[in-house]
N, CA, C and O of each residue as an XYZ file, in Angstrom:
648
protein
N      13.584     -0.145     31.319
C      12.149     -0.374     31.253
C      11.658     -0.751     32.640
O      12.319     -1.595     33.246
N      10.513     -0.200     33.257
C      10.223     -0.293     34.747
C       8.937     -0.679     34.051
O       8.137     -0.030     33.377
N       9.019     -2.515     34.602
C       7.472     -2.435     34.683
C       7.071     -2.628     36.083
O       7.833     -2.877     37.017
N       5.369     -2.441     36.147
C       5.025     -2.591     37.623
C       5.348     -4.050     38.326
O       5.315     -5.127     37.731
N       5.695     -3.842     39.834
C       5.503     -5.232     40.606
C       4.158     -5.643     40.903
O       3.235     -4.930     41.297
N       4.154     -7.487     40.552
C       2.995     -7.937     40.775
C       3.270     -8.986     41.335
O       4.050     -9.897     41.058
N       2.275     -8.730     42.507
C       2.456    -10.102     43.690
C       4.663     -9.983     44.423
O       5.437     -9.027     44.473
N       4.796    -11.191     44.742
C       5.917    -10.811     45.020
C       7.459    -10.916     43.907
O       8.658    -10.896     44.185
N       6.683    -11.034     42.541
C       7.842    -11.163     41.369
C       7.338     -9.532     41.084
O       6.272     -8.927     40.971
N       9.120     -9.165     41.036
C       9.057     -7.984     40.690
C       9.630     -7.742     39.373
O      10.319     -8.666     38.942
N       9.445     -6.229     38.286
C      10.029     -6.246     36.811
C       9.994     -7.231     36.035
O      10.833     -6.943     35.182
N       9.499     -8.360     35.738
C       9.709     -9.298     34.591
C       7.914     -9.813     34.076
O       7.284     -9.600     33.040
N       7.517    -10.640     35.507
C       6.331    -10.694     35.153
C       4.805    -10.328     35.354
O       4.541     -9.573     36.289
N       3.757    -10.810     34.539
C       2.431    -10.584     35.010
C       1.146    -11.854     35.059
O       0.975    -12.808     34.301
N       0.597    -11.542     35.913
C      -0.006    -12.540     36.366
C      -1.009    -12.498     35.603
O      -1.620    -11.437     35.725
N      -1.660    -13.554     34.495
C      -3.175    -13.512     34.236
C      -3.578    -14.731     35.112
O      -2.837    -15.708     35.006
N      -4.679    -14.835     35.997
C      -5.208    -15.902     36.638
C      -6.573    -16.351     35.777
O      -7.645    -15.763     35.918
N      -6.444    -17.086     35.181
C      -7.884    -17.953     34.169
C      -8.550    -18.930     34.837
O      -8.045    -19.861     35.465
N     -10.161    -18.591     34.617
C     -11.108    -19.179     35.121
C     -12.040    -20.124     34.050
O     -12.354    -19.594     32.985
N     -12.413    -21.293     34.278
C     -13.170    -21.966     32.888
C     -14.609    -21.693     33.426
O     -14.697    -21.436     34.626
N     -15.768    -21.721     32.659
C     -16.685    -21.987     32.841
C     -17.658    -22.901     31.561
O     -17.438    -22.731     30.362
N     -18.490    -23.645     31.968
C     -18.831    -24.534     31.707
C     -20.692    -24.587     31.331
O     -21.286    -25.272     32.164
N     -21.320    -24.169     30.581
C     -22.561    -24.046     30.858
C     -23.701    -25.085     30.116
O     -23.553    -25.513     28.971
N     -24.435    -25.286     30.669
C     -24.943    -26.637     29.680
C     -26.713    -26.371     30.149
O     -27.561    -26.341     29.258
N     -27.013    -26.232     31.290
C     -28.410    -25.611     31.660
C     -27.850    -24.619     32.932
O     -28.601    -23.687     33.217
N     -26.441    -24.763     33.809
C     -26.236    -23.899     34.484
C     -24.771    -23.318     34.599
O     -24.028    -24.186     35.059
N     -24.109    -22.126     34.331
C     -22.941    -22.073     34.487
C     -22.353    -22.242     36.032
O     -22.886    -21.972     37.108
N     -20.770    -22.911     35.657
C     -20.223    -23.082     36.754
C     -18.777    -23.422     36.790
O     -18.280    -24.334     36.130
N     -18.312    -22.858     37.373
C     -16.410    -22.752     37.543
C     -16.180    -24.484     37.707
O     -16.599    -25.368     38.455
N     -15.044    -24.353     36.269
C     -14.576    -26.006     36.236
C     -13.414    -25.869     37.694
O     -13.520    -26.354     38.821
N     -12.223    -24.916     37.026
C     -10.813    -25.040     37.465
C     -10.355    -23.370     37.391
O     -10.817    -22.639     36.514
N      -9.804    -23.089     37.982
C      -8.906    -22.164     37.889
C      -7.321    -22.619     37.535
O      -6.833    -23.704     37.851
N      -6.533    -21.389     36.706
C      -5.312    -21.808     36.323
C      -4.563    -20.227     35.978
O      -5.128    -19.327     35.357
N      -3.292    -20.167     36.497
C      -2.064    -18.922     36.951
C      -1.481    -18.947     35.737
O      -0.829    -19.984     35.613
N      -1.425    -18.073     34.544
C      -0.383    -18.496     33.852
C       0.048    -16.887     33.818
O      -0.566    -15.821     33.870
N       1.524    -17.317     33.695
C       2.057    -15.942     33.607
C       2.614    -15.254     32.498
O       2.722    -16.152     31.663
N       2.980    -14.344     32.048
C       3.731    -13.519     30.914
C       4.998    -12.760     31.272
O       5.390    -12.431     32.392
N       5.493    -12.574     30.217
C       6.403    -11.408     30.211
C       5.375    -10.439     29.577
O       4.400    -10.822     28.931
N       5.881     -8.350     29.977
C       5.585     -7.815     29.135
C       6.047     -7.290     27.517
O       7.134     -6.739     27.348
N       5.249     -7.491     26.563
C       5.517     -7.803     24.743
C       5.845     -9.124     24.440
O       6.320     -9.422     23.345
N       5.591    -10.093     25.484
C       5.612    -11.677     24.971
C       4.099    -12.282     24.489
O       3.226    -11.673     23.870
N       4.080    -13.551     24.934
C       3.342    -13.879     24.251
C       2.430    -14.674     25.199
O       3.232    -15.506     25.621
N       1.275    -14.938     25.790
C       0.493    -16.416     26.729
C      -0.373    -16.812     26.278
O      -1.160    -16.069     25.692
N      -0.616    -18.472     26.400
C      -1.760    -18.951     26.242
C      -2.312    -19.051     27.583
O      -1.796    -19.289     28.676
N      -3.768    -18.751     27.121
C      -4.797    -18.924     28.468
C      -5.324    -20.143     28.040
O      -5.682    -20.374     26.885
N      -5.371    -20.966     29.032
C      -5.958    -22.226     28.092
C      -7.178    -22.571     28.894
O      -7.189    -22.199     30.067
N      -8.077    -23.150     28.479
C      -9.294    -23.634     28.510
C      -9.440    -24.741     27.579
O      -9.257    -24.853     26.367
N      -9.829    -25.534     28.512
C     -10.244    -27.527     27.563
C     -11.349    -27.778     28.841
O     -11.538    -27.475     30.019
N     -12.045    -28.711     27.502
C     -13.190    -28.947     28.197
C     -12.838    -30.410     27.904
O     -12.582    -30.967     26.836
N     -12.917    -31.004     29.519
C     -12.620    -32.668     29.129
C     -13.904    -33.704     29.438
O     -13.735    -34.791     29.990
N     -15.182    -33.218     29.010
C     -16.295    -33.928     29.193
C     -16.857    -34.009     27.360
O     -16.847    -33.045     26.594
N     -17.193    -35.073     27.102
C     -18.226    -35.374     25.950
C     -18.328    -34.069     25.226
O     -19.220    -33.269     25.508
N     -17.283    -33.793     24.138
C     -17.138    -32.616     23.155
C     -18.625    -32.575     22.174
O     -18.948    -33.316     21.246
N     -19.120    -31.789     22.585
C     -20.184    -31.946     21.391
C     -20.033    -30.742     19.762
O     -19.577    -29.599     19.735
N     -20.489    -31.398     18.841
C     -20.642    -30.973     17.893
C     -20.596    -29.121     17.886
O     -21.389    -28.364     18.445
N     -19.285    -28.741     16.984
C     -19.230    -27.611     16.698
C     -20.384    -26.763     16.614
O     -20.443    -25.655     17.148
N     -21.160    -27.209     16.045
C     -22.564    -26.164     15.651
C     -23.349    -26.327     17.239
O     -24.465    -25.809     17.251
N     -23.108    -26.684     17.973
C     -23.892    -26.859     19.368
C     -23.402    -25.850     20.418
O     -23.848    -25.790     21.564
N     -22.409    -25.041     19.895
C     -21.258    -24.332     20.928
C     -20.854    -23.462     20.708
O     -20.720    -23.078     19.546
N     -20.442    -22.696     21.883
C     -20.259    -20.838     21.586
C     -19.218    -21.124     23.009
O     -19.312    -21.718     24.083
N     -18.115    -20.237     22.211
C     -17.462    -20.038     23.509
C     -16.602    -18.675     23.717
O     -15.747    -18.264     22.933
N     -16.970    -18.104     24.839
C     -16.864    -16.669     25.061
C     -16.015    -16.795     26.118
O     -16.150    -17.334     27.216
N     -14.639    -15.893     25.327
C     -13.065    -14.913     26.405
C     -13.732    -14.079     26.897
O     -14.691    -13.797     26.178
N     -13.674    -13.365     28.079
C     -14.129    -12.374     28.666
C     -13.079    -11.491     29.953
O     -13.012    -11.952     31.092
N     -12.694    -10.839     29.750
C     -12.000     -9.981     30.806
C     -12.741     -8.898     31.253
O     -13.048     -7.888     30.619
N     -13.075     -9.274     32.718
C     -14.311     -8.118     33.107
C     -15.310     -8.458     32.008
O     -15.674     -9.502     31.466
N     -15.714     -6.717     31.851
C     -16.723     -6.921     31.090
C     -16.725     -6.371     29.637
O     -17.538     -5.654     29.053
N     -15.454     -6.984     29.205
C     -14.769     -6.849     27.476
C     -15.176     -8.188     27.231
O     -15.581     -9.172     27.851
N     -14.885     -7.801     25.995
C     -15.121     -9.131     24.939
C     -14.017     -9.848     24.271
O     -14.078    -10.061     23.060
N     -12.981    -10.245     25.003
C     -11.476    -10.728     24.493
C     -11.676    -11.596     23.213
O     -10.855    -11.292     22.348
N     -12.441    -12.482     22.885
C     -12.306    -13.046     22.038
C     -13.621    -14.428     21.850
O     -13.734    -15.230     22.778
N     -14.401    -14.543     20.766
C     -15.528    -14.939     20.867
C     -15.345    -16.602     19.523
O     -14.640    -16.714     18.519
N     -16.163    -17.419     20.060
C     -16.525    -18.948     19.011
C     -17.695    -18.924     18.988
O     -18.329    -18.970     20.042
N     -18.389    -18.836     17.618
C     -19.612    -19.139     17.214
C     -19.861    -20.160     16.760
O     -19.692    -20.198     15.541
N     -20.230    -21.119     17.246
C     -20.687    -22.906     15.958
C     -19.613    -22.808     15.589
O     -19.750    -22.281     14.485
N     -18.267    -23.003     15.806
C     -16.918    -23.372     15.811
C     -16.497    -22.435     14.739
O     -16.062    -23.027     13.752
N     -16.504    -20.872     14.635
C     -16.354    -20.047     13.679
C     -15.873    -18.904     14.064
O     -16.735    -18.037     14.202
N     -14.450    -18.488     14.362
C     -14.198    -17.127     15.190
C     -14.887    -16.015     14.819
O     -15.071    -15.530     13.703
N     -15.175    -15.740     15.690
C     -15.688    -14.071     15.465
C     -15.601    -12.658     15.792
O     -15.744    -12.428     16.992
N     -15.419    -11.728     15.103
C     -14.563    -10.200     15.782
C     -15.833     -9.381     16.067
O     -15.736     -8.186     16.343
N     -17.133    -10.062     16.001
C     -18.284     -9.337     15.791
C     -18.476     -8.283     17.805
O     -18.902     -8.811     18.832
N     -18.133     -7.253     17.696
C     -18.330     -6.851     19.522
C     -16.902     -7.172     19.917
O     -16.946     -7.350     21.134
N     -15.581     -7.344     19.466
C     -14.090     -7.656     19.774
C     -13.715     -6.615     20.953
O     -13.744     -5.681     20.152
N     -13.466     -6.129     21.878
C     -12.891     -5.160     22.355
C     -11.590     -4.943     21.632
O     -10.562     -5.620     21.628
N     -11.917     -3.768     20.994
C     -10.403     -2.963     20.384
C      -9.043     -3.154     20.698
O      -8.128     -3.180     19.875
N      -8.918     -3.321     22.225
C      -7.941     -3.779     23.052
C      -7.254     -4.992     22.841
O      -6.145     -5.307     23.272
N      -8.049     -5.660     22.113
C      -7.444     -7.586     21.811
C      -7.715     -7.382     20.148
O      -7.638     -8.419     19.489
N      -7.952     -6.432     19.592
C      -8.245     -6.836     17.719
C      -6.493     -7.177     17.829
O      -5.651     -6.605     18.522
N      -6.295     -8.577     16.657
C      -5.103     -8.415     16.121
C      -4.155     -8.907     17.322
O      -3.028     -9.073     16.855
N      -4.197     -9.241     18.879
C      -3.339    -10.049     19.285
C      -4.212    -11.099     20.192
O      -3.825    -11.377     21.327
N      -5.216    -11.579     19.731
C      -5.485    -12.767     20.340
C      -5.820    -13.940     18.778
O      -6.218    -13.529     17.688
N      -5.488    -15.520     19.158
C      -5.887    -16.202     18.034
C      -6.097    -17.487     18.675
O      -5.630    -17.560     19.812
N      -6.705    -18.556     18.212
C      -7.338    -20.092     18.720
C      -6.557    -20.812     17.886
O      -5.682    -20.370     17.141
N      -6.946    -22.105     18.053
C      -6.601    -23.621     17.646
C      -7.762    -23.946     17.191
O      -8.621    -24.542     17.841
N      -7.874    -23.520     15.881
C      -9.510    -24.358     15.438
C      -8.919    -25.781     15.349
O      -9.328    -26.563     16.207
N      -8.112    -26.199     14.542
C      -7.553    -27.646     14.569
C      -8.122    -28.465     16.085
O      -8.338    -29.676     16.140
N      -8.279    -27.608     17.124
C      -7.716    -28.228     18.553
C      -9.308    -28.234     18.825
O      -9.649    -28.917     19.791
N     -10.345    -27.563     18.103
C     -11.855    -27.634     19.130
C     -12.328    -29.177     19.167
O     -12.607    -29.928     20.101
N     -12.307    -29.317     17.959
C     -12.632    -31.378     18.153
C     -12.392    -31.736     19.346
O     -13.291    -32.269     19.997
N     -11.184    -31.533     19.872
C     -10.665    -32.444     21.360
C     -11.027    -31.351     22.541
O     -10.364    -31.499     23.568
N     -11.656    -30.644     22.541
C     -12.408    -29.643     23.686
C     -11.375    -28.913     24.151
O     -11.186    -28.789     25.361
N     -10.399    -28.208     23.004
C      -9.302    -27.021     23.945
C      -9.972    -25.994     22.770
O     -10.041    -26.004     21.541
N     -10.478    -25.000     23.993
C      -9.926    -23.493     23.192
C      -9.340    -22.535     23.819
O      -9.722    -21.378     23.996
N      -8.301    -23.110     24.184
C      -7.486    -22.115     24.520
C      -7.098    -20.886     23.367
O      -7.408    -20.867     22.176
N      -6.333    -19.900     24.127
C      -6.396    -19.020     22.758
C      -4.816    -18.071     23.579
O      -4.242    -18.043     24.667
N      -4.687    -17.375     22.099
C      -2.930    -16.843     22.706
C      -2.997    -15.374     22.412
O      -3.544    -14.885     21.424
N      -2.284    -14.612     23.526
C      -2.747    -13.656     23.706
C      -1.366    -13.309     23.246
O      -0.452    -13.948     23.767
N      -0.950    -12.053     22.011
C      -0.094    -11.650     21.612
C       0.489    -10.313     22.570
O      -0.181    -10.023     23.560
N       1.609     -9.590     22.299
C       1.948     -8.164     22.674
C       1.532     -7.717     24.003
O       1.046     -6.607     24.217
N       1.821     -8.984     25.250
C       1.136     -8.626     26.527
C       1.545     -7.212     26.679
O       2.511     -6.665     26.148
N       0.608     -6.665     27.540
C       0.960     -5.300     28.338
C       0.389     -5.766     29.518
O      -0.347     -6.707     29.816
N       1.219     -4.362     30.420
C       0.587     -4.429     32.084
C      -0.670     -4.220     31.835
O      -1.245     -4.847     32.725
N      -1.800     -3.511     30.887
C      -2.875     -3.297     31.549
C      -3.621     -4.786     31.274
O      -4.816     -4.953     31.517
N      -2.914     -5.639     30.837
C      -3.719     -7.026     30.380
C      -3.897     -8.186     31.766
O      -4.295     -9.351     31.749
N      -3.438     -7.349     32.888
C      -3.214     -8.073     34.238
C      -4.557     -8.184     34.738
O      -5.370     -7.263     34.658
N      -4.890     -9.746     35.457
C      -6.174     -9.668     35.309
C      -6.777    -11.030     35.319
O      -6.223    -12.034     34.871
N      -8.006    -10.980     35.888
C      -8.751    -12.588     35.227
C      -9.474    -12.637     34.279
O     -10.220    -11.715     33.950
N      -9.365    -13.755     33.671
C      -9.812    -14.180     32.122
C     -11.233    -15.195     32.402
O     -11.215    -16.227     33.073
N     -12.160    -14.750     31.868
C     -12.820    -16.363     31.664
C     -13.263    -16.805     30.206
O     -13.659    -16.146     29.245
N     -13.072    -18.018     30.374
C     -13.025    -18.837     29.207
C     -14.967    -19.302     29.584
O     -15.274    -19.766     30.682
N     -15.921    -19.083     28.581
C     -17.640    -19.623     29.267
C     -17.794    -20.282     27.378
O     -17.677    -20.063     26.173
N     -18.194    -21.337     28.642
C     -18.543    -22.878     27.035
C     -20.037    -22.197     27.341
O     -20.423    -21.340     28.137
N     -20.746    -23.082     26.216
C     -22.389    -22.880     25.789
C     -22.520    -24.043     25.287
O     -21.471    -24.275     24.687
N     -23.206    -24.888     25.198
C     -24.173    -25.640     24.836
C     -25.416    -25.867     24.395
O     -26.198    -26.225     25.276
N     -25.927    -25.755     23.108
C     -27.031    -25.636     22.727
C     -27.286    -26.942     21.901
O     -27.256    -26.901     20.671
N     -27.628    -28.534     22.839
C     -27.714    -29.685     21.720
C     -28.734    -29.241     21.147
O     -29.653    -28.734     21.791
N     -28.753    -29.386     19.455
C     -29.795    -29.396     18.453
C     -30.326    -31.074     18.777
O     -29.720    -32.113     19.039
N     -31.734    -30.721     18.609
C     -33.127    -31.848     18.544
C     -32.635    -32.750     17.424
O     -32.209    -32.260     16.379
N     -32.688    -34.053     17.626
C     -32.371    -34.399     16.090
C     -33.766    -34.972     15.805
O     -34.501    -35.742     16.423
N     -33.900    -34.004     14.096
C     -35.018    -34.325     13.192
C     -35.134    -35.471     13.080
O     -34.256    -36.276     12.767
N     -36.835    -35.779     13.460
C     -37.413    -36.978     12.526
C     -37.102    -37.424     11.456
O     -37.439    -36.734     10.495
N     -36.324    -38.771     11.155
C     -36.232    -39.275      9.909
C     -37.579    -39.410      8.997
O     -38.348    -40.355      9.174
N     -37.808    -38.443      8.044
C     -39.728    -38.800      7.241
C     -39.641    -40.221      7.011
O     -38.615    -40.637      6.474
N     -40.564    -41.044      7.335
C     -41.478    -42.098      6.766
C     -41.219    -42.638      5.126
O     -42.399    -42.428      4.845
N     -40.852    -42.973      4.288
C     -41.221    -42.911      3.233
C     -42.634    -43.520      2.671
O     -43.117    -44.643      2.816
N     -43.091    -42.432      2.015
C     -44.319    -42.911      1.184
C     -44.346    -43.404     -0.129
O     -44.205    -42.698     -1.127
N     -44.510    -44.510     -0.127
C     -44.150    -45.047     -1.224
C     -45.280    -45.830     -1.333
O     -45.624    -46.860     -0.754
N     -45.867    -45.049     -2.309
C     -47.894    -45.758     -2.888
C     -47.257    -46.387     -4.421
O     -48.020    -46.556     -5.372
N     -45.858    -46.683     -4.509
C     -46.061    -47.835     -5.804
C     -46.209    -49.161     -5.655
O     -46.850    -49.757     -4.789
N     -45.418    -49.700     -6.780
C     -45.558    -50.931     -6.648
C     -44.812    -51.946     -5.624
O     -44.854    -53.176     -5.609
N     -44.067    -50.986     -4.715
C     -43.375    -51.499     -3.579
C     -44.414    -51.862     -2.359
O     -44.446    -52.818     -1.584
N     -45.223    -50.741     -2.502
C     -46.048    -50.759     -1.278
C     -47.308    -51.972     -1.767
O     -47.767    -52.727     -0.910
N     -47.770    -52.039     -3.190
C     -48.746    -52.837     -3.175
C     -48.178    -53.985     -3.001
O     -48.812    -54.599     -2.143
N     -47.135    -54.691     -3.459
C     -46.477    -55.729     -3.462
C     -46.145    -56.782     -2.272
O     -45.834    -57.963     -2.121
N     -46.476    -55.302     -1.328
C     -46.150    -55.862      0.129
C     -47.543    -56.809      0.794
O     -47.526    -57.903      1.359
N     -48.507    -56.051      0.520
C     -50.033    -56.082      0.812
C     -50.312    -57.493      0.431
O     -50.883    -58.375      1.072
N     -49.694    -57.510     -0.951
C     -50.272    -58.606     -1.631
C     -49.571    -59.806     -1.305
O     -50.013    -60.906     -1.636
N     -48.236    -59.622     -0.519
C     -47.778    -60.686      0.135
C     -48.322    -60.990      1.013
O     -48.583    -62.182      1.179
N     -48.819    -59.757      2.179
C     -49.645    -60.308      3.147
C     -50.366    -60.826      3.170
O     -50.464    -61.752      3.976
N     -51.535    -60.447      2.064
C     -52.447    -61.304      1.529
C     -52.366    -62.661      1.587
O     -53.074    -63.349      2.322
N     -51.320    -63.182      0.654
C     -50.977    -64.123      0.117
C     -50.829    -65.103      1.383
O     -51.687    -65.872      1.818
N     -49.523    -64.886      1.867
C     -48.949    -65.608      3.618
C     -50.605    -66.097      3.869
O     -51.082    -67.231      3.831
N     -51.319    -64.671      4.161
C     -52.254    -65.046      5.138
C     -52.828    -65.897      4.895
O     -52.875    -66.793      5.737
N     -53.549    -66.053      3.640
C     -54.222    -67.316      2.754
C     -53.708    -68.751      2.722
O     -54.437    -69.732      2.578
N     -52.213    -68.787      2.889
C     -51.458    -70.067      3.465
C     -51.349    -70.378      4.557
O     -51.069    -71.554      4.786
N     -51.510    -69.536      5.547
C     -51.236    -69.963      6.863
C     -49.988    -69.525      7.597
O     -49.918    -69.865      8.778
N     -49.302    -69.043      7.243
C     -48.053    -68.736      7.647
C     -48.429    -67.314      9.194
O     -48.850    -66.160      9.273
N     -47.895    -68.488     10.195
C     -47.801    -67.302     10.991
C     -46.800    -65.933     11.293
O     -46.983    -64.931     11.983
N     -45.777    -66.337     10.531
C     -44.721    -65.042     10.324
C     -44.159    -64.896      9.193
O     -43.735    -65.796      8.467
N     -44.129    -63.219      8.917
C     -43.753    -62.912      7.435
C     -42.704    -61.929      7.534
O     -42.629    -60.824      8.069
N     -41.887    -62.671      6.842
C     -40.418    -61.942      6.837
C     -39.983    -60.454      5.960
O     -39.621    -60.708      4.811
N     -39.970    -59.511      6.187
C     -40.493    -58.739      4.500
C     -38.863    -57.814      4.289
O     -38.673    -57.116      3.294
C-alpha cells in the first residue's frame, strides 16, 4: 500500500491541522491544533470551548473543510441537513460532552483526500429572557391588600409589611 508523503513523515501518516473559531458578535481564531491519522484509522479533531458554555439552544456549531460541510450542531441537535456526502456515516460527536464546551467530533475511515484544515465555528445566539407577567389578581387577594393599606394608614403606621 503506497500512501502519499506528507510533510517530512513518509507512508504511515496524514496531517489534519484544526482551527477553532469562536463567534459571539465577531468570529475569530481561538487556537490551532496538528492532529494526525493513519490512513482507514480513526481522528478526533477536537474543538472545546473553555469560556462560559452557554445553553444548548443558544448554539450552532459548524465542521467545515474548505467549503464542505463536515459535520453540523443545531441547538445541541446533530444534523445531516447539507452533510457533504464525503463525511455521511464517518464522522460522530460527544453530545454527553457539549455541557462542558467540547465538540470535538471523530472522523472515521481516514483517507488521503481528508488531508487538510478543519474548522470547528461556535455561534452564539443568547435568547432575551422573557418578562416574567405581573400577576393580575382583581380578587380577594388584591382587595385585601388595599384594605390593609387602608387600615395601617388610619393607625398611623409608617411601614407596612405585606
Amino acid at each position: 500500500m503506497n500512501i502519499p508523503t506528507v510533510g517530512l513523515i513518509k507512508d504511515y501518516f496524514i496531517y489534519l491541522p484544526i482551527s477553532l473559531f469562536h463567534h459571539l458578535s465577531l468570529l475569530f481564531v481561538v487556537s490551532s491544533e496538528m492532529a494526525v491519522a493513519v490512513e482507514g484509522g480513526n481522528v478526533t479533531l477536537p474543538c472545546v470551548y473553555s469560556g462560559n458554555v452557554p445553553k444548548s439552544e443558544e448554539m450552532d456549531v459548524f465542521w467545515r473543510y474548505n467549503d464542505r460541510n463536515v459535520y453540523s450542531i443545531f441547538k445541541g441537535k446533530v444534523s445531516a441537513t447539507g452533510q457533504d456526502p464525503e463525511y455521511k456515516g464517518r464522522t460522530e460527536s460527544y453530545p454527553e460532552a457539549y455541557g462542558q464546551g467540547n465538540f470535538s467530533i471523530k472522523l472515521s475511515n481516514v483517507k488521503a483526500s481528508d488531508k487538510g484544515e478543519y474548522k470547528c465555528i461556535l455561534t452564539f445566539t443568547p435568547t432575551a429572557p422573557q418578562p416574567t407577567p405581573k400577576p393580575r389578581n382583581k380578587g380577594v387577594g388584591s382587595r385585601s391588600a388595599k384594605i390593609l393599606l387602608i387600615f395601617t394608614a388610619l393607625l398611623g403606621y409608617n411601614q407596612v409589611l405585606l
